[in-house]
Every structure is written in structure tokens, then in C-alpha cells.
C-alpha positions in Angstrom: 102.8 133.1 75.6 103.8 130.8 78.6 102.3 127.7 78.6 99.9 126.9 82.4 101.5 124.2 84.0 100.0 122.7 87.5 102.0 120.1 89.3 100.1 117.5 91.4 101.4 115.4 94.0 99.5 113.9 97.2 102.9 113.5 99.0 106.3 115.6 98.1 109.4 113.9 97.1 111.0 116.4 94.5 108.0 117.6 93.3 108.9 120.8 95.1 112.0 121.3 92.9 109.8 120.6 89.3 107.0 123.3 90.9 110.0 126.0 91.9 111.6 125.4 88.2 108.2 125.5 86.4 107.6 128.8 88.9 111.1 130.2 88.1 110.4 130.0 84.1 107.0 131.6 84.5 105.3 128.5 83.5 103.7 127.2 87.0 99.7 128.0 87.2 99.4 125.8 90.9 101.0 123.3 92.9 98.5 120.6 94.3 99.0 118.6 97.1 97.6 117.3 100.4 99.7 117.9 103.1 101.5 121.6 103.2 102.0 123.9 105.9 100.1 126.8 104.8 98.9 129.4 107.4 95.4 128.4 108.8 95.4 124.4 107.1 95.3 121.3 109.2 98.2 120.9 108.6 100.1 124.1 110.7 97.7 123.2 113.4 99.1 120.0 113.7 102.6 120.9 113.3 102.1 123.2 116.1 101.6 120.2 118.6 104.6 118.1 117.3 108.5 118.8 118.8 111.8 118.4 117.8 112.6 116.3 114.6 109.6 115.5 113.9 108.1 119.0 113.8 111.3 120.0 111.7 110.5 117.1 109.2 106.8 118.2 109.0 106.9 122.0 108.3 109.5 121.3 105.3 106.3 121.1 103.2 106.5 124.5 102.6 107.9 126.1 99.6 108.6 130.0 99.8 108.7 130.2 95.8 105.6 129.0 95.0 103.7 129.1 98.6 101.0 131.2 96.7 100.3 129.1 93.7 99.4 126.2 96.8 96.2 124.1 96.1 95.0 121.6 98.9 92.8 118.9 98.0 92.3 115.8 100.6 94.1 117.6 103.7 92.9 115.5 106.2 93.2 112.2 104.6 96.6 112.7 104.0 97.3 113.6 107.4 96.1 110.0 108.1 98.1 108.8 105.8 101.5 109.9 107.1 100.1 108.5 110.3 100.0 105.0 108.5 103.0 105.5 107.0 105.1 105.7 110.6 102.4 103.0 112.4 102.2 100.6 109.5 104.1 101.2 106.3 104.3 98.1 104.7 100.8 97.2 106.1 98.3 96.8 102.9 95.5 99.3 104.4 98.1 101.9 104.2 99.1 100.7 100.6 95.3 101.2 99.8 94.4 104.3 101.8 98.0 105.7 99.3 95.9 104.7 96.0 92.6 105.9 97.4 94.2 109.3 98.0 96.0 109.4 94.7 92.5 108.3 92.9 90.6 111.1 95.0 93.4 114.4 94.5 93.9 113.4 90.6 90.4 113.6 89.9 90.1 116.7 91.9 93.0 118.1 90.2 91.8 117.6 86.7 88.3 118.8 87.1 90.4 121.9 88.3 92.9 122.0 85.6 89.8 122.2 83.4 87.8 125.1 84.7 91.3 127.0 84.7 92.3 126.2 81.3 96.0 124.9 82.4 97.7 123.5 79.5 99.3 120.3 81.1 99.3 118.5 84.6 102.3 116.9 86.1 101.5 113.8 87.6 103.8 111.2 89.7 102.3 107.7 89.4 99.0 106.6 89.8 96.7 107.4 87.1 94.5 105.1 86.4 92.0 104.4 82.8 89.0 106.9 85.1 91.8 109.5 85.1 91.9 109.3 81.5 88.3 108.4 80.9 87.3 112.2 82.1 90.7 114.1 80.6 88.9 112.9 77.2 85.8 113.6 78.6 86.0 117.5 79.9 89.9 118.6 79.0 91.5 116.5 76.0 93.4 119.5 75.0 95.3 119.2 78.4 98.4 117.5 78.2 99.4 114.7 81.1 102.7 114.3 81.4 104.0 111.8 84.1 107.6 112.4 86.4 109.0 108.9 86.5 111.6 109.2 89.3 112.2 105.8 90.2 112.1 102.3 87.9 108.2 100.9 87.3 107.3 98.3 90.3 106.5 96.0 87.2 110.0 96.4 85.9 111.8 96.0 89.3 109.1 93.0 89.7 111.5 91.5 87.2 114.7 92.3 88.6 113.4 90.8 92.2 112.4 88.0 90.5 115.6 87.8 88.8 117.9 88.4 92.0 115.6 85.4 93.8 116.8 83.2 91.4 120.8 83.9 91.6 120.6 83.7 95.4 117.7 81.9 96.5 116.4 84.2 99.0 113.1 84.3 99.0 113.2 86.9 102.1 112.9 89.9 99.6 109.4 89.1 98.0 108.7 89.9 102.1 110.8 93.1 102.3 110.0 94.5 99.6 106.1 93.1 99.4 105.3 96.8 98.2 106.6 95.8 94.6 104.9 93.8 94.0 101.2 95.2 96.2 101.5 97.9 94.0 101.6 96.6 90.6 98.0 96.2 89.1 98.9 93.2 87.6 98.8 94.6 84.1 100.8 97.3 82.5 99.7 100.7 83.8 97.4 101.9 81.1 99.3 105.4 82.4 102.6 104.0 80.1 100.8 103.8 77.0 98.3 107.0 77.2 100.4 109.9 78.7 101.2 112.5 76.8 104.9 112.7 78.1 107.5 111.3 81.0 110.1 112.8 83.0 112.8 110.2 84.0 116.0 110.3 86.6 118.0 108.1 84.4 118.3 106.2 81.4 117.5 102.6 83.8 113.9 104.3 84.7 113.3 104.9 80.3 114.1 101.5 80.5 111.8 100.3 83.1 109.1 102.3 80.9 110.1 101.3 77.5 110.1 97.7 78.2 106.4 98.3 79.0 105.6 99.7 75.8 106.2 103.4 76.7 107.3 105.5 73.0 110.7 106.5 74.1 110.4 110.0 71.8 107.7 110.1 74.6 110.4 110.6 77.6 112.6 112.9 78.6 115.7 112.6 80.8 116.5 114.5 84.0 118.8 113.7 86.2 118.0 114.6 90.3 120.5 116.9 91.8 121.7 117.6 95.2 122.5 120.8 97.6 126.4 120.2 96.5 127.7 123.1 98.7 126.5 120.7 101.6 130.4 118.4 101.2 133.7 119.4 100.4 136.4 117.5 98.9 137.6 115.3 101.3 141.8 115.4 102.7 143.3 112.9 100.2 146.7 113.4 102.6 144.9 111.5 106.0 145.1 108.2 104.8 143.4 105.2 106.3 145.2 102.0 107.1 142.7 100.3 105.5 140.5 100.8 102.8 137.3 101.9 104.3 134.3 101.0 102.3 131.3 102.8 103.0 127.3 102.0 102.1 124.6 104.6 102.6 121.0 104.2 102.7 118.3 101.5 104.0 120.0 98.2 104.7 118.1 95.8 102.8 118.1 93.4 99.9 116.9 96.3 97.1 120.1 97.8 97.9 121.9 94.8 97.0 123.4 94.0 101.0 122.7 90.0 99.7 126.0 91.1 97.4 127.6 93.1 99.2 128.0 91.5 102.3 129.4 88.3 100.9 131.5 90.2 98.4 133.1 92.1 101.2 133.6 89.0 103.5 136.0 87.6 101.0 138.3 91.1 101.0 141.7 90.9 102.7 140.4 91.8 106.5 144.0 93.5 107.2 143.2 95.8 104.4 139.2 96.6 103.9 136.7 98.0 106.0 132.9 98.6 105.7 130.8 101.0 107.5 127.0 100.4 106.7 124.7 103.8 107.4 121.6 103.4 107.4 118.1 101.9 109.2 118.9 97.8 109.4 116.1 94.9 110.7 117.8 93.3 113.5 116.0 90.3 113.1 117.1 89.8 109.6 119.1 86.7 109.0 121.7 88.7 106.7 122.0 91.6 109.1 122.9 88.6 112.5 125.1 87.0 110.1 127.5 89.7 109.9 126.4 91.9 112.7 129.5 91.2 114.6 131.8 90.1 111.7 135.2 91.4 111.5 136.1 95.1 109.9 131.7 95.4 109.5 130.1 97.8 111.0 126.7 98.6 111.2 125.9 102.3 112.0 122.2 102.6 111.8 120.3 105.6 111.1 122.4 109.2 111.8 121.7 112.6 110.9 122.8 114.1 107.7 125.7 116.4 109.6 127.0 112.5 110.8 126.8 111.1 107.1 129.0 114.3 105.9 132.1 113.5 108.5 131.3 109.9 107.9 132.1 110.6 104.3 135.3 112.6 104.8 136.7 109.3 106.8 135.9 107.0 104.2 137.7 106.1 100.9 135.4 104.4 98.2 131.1 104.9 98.4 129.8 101.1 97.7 126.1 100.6 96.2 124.9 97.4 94.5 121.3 98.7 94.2 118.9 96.7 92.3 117.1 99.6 91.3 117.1 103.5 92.1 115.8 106.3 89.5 119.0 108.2 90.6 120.7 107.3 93.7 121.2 111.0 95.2 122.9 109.5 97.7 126.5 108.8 95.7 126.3 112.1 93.4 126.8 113.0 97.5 129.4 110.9 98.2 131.0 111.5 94.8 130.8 115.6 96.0 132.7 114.5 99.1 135.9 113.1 96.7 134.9 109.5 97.2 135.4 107.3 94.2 132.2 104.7 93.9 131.6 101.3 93.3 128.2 101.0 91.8 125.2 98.8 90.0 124.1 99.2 86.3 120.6 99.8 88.3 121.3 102.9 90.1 121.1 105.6 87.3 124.8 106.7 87.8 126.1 105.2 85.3 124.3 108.1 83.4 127.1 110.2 84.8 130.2 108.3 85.4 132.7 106.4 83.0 133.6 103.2 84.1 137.1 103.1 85.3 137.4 107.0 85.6 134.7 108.2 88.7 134.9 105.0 90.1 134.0 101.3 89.0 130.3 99.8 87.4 128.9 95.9 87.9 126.3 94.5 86.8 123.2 94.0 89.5 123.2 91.0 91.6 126.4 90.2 90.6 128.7 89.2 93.9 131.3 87.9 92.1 131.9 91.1 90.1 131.2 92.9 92.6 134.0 91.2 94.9 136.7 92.2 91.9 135.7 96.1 91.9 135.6 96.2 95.7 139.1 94.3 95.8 140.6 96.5 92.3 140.4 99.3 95.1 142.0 97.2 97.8 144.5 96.4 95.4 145.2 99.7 93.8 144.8 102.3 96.8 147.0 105.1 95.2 144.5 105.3 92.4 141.8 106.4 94.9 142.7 109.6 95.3 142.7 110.6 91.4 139.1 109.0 91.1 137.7 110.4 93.9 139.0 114.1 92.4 137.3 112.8 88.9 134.7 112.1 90.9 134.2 115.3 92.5 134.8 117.1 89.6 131.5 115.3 88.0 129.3 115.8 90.9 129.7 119.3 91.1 128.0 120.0 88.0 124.5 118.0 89.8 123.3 121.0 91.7 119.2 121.5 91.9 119.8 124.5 89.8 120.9 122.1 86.9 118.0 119.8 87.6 115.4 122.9 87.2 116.9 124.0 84.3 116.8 121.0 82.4 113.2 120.2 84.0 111.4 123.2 82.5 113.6 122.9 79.1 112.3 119.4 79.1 108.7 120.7 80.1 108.6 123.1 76.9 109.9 120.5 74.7 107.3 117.9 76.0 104.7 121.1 75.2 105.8 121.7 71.9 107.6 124.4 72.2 
């Protein structure tokens, strides 16, 4: 008999793609949420009012696999909250209205696991010693098991720290205040008491094991990506130059403190860098090399302009201090680019040093400089590493991810 699964999340991420697998294996009992454009809710009401992009980005909560295994709990509050989260989202009223919501649909959820007799809950964060004062209390047979898709904030707490101390900039404990708003101070009571974890990478196990998580507790599954989205790239148009390219938010997580030293040091008659991505033009970093020689700074573009932008580039560039799996460069890596990566970004789950592309340690400039300039120096090896690494990304479609989610599901269920 299939095991009752419900998956609860108050926002969305890829909890779509863990419902749709669990759905697709006959294992999905309901899908709980706040926000999701079902006929009749708030929330298709207030869709109807918005236009263009923003209306397009709103009704994606909508899933026609599982639209009838939907459960709403705290509609209108989260409406708020995605309010917050374009007005104010680094402000710490938003960071508490998140929690309070999280609190509020959890508890929900579980009274209503209970009084359908579902056999686990999938939850993403946030559960809290009440959570698991009233599982023991009402369900105890009902397993919680906990998707991990990025590192712990206590964990990257350490790697900020870590980082402020190599380069001195303090600006980050600003940037990225959430980190450290969001811890409780303690370790999580969730890392020692759940009954299982689903993690992106081997660097998020790590981010849980150092906090006294049983590792026979987690199981890894790596993200994937809509793959038919790129094609291999023309290897016979070659740049001048070697054109670097970064994609995501421009900010000190992502390790631009590295990377735009280490590429300031590069040959300038022989390396570009084209930076995509939303920048602060008030940062210090970003005025520093705003108008520096073979740098530019693209700013936020649609994902049709990231696609081209990835044909005309020859090596993807992340120095992340800390991703679950950094989507991002399996996409890159799908294009034919070879990459130039951190430890921290969970690709090193999937690449082999020297063959997909080139690792470095995290908040490493200096190492970072060589593997950016072994590129430079070695151009005719980029197109055999960037067919390496399109040959690896291929195999990280969503259909992989959802097999390998509800295979790790059973085995977390015992069965």
C-alpha cells in the first residue's frame, strides 16, 4: 500500500516539483500552501488586477498535476507577505510576519495531517520545539521529514564570518543581515528531531551534520533544470577574448569580493567579464569597477537574454559562498560552457575537477585568479570541457530530480 504523503510550504520554491513527483508515484495525499491560484481563492482575484510580468510571475503558483490535492491555509496573510517581500525584503517585520506564517500554516498542517491519517509531512524550514510538542502530542506515528535546499543560516553564519575575516569587509553582515535574523541563536531543535532530510548537495549534509544532524538521517537530491531550454553552444565562433561570464544577484554571498579582484589582475587584452544579474549601485565594490576595463555589468534580463548571453560566452564563473545547488551553472554547463566554481556551490557533486571545468576553495581570490587565468592561458581546452560539460548537465533534468525525490521519499518511509 502507498504510503500518504502531504507536502507543506507557505511560499513555493521547488516544492512544486517534490509534490508533482510524490503525485506521479501515487504517494501525494495534499499539497499545502498559502498563496496558489486556484479558481475562486484570493489569490486569482488578485491576479486578475495585476498586468504584464508581474501577473505572469504570480499565476505560476499553479500546478496542473496536483491542482486537486491543493490545501490553502493563511491565504490572505501570505498575500501580505509577498507585498513585504517587494516593499521591504530585508526589513525585520517582513522577516517576522515569514516566521509567523510558517508557525501558523505548520500547525494547521499537522492538526490536518492527523485527522487524515497521512503518513509523513514534508516540511522546508521552520519547525520549531511547538511543532514537535503536538506531532508527539496528537500524530507521533507521522513521520516529519525536512527538504533542506540550501546550507543552514547557522552554518553559512560561519562561512560569513569566515569570509569577514580574509577580506575585512564588514559590508556583508549588512547584505546579508537575513543570515544571521534568521538564525534562533541555537541549533534548530528541527536538526536533531526530524525524522528525515532531503538535501541539494553534499555542502547542505554538511551544513546539517556539523549541527548534530545523523547523516543516515539525510538523503541526497540534486535540483534539476528544464535542460531542453539551451543548446550546445557554436565552439567554431570564437571570441577574441575570453569572455567570463557570472550569473545571479551581484553581491558578496556570491563571492563578487573574489571575483572582481581576481579578474582585475587577468591580462585585459585577453579576458572579459559580463556580470548578469540585480547589482546595488551604491555599493562600494559595484563603483569600484562599474566602469573598469573589459567589466560589464548587465543588470537584471529575462531568461530568453541569459540563454544568448550564454551562447556568447566561453567559461560560467561562480565563487559562491554558499548555494544548496547553484541551478544556475548545471544551465550554463547545458549551454557547453565550461565552469569555474566554489567548493560551496553543490556542483562539485557533479563535476570532476579539471574535466567539466575547474573547483577553488570559497573565499579564495588567489586561487581563484589561477583557474580564471588556466582558462585565459589554455583557450583550446575550452571547447573539450565545455562538451564534458554538457554532456554532465544533460543528465539534471526535473524528471531525474523527481525520480530520485520519491525513491528517496520511500527510503526515508521505510520502504
Amino acid at each position: 500500500m502507498n504510503k500518504k504523503v502531504i507536502v507543506v510550504h507557505p511560499g513555493k520554491q521547488h516544492s512544486f516539483r517534490l509534490a508533482e513527483a510524490l503525485k506521479k508515484d501515487n504517494m501525494l495525499l495534499n499539497y499545502v500552501t498559502t498563496v496558489y491560484d486556484k479558481k475562486y481563492s484570493l489569490t486569482h482575484l488578485f491576479g486578475s488586477f495585476l498586468k504584464g510580468d508581474n501577473k505572469k510571475r504570480f499565476l505560476t503558483r499553479k500546478s496542473e498535476i496536483f491542482d486537486e490535492n491543493v490545501v490553502q491555509f493563511c491565504e490572505f496573510e501570505g498575500l501580505i507577505l509577498l507585498m513585504l517581500y517587494r516593499m521591504l525584503p530585508k526589513s525585520k517585520i517582513t522577516i517576522a510576519v515569514e516566521k509567523h506564517i510558517h508557525k501558523l500554516v505548520y500547525l494547521k498542517t499537522i492538526k490536518f495531517a492527523a485527522k487524515n491519517n497521512a503518513d509523513a509531512i514534508v516540511f522546508y524550514g521552520g519547525l520549531s520545539e511547538k511543532h514537535f510538542e503536538l506531532k508527539n502530542r496528537i500524530c507521533p506515528n507521522i513521520k516529519f521529514i525536512v527538504d533542506v535546499p540550501t546550507p543552514t543560516n547557522e552554518y553559512m553564519q560561519k562561512v560569513l564570518e569566515n569570509d569577514i575575516k580574509i577580506t575585512g569587509d564588514e559590508y556583508i553582515r549588512i547584505e546579508q543581515a537575513t543570515t544571521w535574523h534568521s538564525s534562533e541563536g541555537k541549533i534548530p531543535i528541527r536538526y536533531k528531531l526530524a525524522d528525515g532530510f532531503l538535501a541539494g548537495s553534499e555542502f547542505v549534509k554538511k551544513s546539517l551534520t556539523d549541527f548534530g544532524t545523523d547523516a543516515n538521517k539525510i538523503k541526497i537530491v540534486p535540483y534539476g533544470v528544464d535542460t531542453s531550454r539551451f543548446t550546445l553552444k557554436d565552439f567554431g565562433s570564437e571570441n577574441q577574448k575570453v569572455r567570463f561570464i557570472f550569473v545571479g544577484r551581484v553581491n558578496r554571498r556570491k563571492g563578487i569580493q573574489h571575483l572582481l579582484p581576481a579578474f582585475e589582475k587577468l591580462d585585459s587584452d585577453k579576458a572579459e567579464l559580463i556580470l548578469v544579474g540585480q547589482y546595488d549601485e551604491n555599493d562600494v565594490l559595484v563603483k569600484k569597477y562599474k566602469n573598469a576595463e573589459n567589466i560589464t555589468f548587465k543588470g537584471f534580463v529575462t531568461q530568453d537574454v541569459v540563454t544568448e548571453l550564454y551562447k556568447s560566452a566561453d567559461v560560467f564563473v561562480l565563487p559562491s559562498l554558499g548555494e544548496g545547488l547553484a541551478q544556475v551553472c548545471i544551465e550554463a554547463m547545458a549551454s557547453g560552457l565550461p565552469v569555474v566554481v566554489s567548493e560551496n556551490t553543490g556542483i562539485t557533486d557533479l563535476i570532476t575537477d579539471g574535466n567539466e571545468g575547474l573547483i577553488v576553495p570559497a573565499s579564495d581570490t588567489a586561487k581563484l585568479f589561477g583557474a580564471m587565468n588556466w582558462f585565459v592561458e589554455n583557450k583550446k581546452s575550452i571547447p573539450d570541457m565545455g562538451l564534458k560539460a554538457y554532456n554532465t548537465a544533460k543528465k539534471y533534468t526535473w524528471d531525474y530530480y523527481e525520480s530520485n525525490a520519491a525513491a528517496a521519499i520511500r527510503e526515508l518511509l521505510g520502504e
